[in-house]
TORKOL-4160 file (C-alpha; in steps of 0.2 Angstrom, whole numbers, padded with zeros to 4 digits, m for minus):
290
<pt num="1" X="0859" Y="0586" Z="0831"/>
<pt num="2" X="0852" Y="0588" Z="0815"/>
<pt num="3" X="0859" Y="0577" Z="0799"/>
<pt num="4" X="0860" Y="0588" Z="0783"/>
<pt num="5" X="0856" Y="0579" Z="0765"/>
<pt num="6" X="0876" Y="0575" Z="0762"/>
<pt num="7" X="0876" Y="0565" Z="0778"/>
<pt num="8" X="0862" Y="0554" Z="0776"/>
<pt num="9" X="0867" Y="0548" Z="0757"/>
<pt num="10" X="0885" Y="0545" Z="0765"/>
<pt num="11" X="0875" Y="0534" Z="0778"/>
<pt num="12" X="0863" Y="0526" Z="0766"/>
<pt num="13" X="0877" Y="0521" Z="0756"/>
<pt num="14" X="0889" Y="0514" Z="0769"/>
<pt num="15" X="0874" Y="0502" Z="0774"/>
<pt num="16" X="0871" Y="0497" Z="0756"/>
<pt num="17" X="0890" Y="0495" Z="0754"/>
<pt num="18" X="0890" Y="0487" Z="0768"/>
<pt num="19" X="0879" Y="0471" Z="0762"/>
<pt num="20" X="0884" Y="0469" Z="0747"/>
<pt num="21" X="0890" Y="0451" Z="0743"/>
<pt num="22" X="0910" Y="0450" Z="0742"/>
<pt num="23" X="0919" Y="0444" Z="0725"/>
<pt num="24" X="0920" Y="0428" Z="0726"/>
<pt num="25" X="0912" Y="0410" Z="0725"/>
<pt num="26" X="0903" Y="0400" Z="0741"/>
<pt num="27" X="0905" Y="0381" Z="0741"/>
<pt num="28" X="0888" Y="0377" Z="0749"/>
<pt num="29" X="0892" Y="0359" Z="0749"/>
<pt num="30" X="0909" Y="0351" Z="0754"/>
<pt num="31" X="0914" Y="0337" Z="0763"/>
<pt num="32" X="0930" Y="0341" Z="0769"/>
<pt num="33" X="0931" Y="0327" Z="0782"/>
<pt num="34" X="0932" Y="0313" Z="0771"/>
<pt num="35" X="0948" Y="0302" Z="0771"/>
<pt num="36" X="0951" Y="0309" Z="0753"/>
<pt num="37" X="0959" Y="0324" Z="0758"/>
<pt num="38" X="0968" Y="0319" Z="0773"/>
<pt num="39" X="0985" Y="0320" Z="0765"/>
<pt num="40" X="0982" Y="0335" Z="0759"/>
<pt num="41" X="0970" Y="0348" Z="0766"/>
<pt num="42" X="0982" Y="0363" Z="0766"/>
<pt num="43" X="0985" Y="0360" Z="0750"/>
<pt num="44" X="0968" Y="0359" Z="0747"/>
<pt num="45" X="0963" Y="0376" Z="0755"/>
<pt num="46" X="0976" Y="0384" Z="0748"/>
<pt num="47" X="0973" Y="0381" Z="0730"/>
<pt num="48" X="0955" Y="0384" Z="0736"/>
<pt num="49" X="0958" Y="0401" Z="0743"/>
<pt num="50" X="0969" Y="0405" Z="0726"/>
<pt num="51" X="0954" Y="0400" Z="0714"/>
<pt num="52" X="0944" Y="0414" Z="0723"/>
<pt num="53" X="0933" Y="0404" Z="0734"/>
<pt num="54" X="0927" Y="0413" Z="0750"/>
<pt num="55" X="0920" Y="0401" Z="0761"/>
<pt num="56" X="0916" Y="0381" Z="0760"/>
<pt num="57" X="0902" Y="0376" Z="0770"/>
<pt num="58" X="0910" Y="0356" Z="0779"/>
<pt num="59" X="0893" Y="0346" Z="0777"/>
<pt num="60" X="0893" Y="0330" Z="0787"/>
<pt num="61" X="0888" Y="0312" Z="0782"/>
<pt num="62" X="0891" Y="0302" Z="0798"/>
<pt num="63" X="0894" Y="0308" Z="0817"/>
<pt num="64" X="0913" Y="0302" Z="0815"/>
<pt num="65" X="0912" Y="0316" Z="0803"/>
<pt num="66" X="0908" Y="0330" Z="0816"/>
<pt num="67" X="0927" Y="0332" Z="0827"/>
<pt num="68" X="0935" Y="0333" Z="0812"/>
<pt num="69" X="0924" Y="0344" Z="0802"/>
<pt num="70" X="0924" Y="0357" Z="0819"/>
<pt num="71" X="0942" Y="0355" Z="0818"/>
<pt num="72" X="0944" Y="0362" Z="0803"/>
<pt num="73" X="0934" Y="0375" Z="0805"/>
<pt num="74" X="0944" Y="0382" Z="0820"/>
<pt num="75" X="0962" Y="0378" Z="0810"/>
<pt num="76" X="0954" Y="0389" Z="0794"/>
<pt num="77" X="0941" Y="0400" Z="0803"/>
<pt num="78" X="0943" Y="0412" Z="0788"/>
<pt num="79" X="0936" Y="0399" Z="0774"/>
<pt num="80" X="0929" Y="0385" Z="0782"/>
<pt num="81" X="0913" Y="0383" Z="0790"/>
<pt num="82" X="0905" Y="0369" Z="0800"/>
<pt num="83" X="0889" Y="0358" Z="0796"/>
<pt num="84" X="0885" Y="0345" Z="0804"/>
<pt num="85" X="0870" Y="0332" Z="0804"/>
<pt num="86" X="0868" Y="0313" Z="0796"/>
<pt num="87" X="0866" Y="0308" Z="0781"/>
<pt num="88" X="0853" Y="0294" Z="0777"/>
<pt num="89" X="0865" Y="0282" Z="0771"/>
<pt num="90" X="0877" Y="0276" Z="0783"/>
<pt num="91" X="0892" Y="0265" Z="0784"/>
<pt num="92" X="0907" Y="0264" Z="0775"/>
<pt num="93" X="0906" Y="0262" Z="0757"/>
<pt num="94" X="0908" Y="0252" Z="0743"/>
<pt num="95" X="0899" Y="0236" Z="0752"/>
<pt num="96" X="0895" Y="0244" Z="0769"/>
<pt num="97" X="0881" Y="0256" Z="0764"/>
<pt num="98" X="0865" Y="0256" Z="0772"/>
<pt num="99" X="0850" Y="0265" Z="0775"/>
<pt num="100" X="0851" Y="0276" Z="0791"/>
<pt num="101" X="0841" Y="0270" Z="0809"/>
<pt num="102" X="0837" Y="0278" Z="0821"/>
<pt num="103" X="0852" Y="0270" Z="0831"/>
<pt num="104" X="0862" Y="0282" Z="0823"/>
<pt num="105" X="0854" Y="0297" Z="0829"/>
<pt num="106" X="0858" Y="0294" Z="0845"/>
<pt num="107" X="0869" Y="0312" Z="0852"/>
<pt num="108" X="0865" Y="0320" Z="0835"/>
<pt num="109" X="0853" Y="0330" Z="0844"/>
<pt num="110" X="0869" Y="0335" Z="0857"/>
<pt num="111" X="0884" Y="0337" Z="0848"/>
<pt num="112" X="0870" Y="0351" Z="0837"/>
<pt num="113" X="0866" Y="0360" Z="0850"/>
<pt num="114" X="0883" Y="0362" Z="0861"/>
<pt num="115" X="0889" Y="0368" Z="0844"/>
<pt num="116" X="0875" Y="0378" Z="0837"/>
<pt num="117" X="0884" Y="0392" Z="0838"/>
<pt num="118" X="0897" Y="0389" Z="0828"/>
<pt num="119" X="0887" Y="0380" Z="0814"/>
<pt num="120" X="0881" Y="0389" Z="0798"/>
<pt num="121" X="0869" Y="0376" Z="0795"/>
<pt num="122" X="0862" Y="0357" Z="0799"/>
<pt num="123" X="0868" Y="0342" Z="0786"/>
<pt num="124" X="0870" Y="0332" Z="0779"/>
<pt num="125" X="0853" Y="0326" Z="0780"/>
<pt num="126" X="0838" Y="0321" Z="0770"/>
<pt num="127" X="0833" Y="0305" Z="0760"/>
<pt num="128" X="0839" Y="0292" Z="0748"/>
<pt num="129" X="0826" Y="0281" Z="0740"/>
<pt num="130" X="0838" Y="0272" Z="0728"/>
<pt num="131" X="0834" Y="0255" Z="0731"/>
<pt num="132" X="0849" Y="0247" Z="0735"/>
<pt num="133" X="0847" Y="0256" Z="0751"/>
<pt num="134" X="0829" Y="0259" Z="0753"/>
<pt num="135" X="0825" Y="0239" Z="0752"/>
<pt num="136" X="0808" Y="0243" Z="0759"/>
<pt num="137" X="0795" Y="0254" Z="0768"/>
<pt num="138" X="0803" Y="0252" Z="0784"/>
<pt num="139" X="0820" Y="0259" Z="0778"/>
<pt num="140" X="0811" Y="0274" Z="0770"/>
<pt num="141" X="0801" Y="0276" Z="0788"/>
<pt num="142" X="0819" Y="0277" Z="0796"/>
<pt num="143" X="0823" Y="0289" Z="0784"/>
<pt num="144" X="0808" Y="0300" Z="0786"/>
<pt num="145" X="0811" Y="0302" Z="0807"/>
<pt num="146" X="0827" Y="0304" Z="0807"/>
<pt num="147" X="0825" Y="0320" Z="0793"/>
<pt num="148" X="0809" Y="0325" Z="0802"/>
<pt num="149" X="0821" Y="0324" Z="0821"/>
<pt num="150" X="0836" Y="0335" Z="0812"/>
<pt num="151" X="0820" Y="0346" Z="0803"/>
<pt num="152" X="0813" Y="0351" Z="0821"/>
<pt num="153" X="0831" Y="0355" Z="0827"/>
<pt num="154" X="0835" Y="0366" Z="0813"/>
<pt num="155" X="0818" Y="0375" Z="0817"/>
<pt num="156" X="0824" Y="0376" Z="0836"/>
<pt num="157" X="0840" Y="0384" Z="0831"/>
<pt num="158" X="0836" Y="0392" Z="0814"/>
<pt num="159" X="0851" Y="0383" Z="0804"/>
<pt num="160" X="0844" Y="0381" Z="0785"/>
<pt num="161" X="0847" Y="0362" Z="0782"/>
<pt num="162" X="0860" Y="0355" Z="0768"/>
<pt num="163" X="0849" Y="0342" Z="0760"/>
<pt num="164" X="0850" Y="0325" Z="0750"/>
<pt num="165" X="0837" Y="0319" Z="0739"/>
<pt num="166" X="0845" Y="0306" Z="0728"/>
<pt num="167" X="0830" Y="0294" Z="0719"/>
<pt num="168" X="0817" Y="0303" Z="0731"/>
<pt num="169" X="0816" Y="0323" Z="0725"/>
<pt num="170" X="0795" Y="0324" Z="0725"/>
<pt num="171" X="0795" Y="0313" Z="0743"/>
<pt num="172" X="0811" Y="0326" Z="0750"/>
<pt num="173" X="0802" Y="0340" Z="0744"/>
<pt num="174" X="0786" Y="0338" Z="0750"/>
<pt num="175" X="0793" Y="0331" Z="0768"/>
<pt num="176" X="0800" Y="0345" Z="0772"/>
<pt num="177" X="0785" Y="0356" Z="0768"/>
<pt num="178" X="0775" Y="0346" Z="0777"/>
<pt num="179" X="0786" Y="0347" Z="0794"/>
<pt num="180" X="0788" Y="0365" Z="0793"/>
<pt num="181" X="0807" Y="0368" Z="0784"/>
<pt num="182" X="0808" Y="0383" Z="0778"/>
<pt num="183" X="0827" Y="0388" Z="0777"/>
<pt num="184" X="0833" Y="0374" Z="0763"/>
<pt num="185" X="0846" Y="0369" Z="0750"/>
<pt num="186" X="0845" Y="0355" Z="0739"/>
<pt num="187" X="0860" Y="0351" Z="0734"/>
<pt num="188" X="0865" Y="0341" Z="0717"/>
<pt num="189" X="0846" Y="0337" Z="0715"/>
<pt num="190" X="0842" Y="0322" Z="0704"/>
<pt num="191" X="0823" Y="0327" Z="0701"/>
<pt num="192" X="0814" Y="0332" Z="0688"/>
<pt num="193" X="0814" Y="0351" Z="0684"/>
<pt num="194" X="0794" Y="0351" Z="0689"/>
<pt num="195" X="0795" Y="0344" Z="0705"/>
<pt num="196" X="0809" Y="0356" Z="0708"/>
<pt num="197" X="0799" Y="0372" Z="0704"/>
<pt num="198" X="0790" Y="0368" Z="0716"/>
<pt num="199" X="0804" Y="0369" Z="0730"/>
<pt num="200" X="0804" Y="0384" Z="0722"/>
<pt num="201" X="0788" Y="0389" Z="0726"/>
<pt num="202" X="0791" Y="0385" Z="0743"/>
<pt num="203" X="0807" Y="0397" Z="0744"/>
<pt num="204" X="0820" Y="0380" Z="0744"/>
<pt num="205" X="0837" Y="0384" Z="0735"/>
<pt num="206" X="0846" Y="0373" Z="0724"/>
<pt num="207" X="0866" Y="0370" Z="0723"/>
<pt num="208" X="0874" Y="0365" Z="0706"/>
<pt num="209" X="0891" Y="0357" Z="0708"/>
<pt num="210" X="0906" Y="0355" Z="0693"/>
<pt num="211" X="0897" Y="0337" Z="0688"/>
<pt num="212" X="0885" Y="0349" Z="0677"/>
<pt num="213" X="0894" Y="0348" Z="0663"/>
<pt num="214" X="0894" Y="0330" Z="0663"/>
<pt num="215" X="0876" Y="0328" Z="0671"/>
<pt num="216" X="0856" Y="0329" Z="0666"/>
<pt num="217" X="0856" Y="0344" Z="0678"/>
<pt num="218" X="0861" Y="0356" Z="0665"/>
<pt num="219" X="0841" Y="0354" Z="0660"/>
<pt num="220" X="0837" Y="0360" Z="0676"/>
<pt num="221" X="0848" Y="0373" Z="0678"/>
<pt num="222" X="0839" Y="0379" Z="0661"/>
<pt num="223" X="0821" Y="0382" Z="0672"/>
<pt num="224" X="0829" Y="0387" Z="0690"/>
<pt num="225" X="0830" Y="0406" Z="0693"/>
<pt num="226" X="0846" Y="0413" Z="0695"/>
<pt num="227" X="0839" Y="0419" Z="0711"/>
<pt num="228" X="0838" Y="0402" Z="0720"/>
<pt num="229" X="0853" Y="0395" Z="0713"/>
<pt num="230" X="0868" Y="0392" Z="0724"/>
<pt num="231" X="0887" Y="0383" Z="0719"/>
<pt num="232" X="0893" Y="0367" Z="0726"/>
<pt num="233" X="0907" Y="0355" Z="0723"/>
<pt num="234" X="0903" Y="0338" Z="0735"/>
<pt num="235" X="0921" Y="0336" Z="0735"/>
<pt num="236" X="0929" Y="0324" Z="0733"/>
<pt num="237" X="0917" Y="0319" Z="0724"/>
<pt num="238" X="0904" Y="0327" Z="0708"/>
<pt num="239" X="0921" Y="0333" Z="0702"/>
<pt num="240" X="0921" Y="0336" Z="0680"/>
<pt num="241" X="0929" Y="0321" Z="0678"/>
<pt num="242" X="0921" Y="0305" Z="0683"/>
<pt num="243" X="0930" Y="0295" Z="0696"/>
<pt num="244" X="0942" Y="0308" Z="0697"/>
<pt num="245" X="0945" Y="0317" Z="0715"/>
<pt num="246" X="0937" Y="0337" Z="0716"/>
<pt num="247" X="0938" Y="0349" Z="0727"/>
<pt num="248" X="0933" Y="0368" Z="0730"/>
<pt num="249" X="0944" Y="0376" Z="0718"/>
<pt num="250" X="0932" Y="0368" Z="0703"/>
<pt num="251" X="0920" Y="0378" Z="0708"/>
<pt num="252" X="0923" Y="0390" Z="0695"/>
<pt num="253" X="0916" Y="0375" Z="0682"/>
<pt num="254" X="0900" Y="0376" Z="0689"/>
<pt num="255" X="0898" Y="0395" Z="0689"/>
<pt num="256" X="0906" Y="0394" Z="0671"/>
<pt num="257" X="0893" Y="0381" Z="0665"/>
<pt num="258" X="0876" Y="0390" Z="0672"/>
<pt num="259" X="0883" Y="0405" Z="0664"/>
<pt num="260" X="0885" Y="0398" Z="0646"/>
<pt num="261" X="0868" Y="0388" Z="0647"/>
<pt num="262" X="0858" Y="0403" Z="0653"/>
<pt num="263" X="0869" Y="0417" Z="0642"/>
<pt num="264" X="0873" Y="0427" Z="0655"/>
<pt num="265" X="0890" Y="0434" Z="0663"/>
<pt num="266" X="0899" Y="0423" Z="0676"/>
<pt num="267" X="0903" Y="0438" Z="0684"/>
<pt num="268" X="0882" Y="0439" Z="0686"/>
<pt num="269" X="0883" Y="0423" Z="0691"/>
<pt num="270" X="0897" Y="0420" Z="0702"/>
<pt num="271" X="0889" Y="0439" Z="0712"/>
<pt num="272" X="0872" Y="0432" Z="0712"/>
<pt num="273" X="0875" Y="0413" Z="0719"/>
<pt num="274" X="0885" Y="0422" Z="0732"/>
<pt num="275" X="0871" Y="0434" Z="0736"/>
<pt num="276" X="0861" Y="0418" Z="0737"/>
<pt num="277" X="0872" Y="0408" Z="0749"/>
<pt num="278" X="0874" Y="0423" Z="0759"/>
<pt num="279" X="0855" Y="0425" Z="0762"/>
<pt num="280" X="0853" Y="0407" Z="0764"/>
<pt num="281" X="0868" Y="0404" Z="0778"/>
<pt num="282" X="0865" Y="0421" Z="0786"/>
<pt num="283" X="0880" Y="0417" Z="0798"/>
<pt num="284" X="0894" Y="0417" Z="0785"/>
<pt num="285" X="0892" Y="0436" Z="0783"/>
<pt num="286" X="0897" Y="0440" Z="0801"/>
<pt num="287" X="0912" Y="0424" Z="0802"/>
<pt num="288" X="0918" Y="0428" Z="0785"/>
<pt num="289" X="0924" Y="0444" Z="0792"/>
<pt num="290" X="0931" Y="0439" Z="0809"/>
């Protein structure tokens, strides 16, 4: 059957339709398992949901983490969705902090893939140099396999990685080059605007959470493209008030704050950031719409 002129824009235009980015915001980094938010969650989504925000990515920081972050995701399917990996700081803060061990690995590698198909990425992972945790070259060797172990699964099951670099941006960067990642966010990155052009260069995103406006990040926000920018909150942490409890409905601080630093519309913003997040963590495009 032939398809006249008329019929082929109709289809062109239902496919383009069909991928453009939803109006809303993506939280790329949320850690909606911590105890902060245990009293509260419905709540929590809810005011979430009502600020506009489309999907939160759960990032986890240890495996206790991972039930509960899966959990939410199948009691809000339509906004929350599920990362999980270890972080390389472990233990229970303020005095219980410590550099991850391989020890801690140990079923990481299982519990990733008997839910690989329900994960929209691999993470918490990455490294943390600062040097209350990092005492040594040893710890910053632990560091290194476990990010290079959790790297290689996210290549085995092409899951992008949600990534922590605090006090070790140039080492993170160039790690994760050197083993192969190529599907990345940095999120809340400490660097310097050089080394992070260069994560750039490697095709690495970069997620800015409400803290901007409080935080030396607004300098790199300044040299990022828009084009490799994606929104965050960290909640409950990274909030705009210091020591005071975020969550996911802030995002719109973020996206308000990268709009007025590079003169350009939130509306460009907020479409762009979630184009970005939606090319990034290819799976929320099919789940958002379940």
């Amino acid at each position: 059957m032939s398809v006249g002129p008329l019929a082929c824009l109709n289809i062109e235009t239902k496919a383009v339709h069909k991928m453009t980015a939803p109006e809303g915001y993506i939280d790329a980094h949320c850690h909606l398992a911590a105890k902060e938010f245990n009293q509260d969650i419905t709540e929590v989504i809810e005011r979430a949901k009502q600020g506009n925000v489309l999907a939160i990515v759960a990032v986890a920081i240890r495996k206790d983490d991972f039930q509960r972050i899966l959990q939410l995701s199948s009691q809000f399917p339509e906004i929350v969705f599920p990362s999980i990996g270890i972080h390389p700081v472990q233990g229970e803060p303020p005095d219980g902090q410590r550099s991850v061990t391989l020890p801690d690995f140990t079923d990481v590698d299982k519990a990733i893939e008997e839910n690989q198909e329900r994960l929209v990425a691999i993470g918490e992972v990455g490294l943390d140099f600062s040097p209350r945790f990092a005492k040594g070259d040893e710890e910053k060797k632990e560091q290194r396999e476990v990010l290079r172990r959790q790297i290689e699964l996210a290549k085995k099951y092409d899951l992008p990685l949600n990534v922590h670099s605090r006090s070790a941006g140039r080492p993170t960067i160039d790690f994760l080059k050197e083993h192969g990642a190529e599907k990345v966010l940095l999120h809340a990155f400490d660097g310097r605007p050089s080394i992070a052009l260069r994560g750039v260069e490697y095709g690495y995103y970069f997620s800015i959470p409400p803290s901007i406006i409080r935080s030396e990040q607004q300098k790199l926000v300044k040299q990022l493209p828009l084009d490799r920018i994606l929104l965050e909150t960290d909640s409950p942490a990274l909030g705009p008030e210091k020591q005071e409890r975020n969550e996911p409905k802030n995002i719109h601080i973020a996206c308000d704050y990268i709009a007025q630093i590079k003169n350009i519309s939130t509306d460009e913003v907020m479409k762009t950031t979630t184009e970005n997040a939606l090319r990034l963590f290819p799976k929320l495009r099919s789940l958002m719409h379940r």
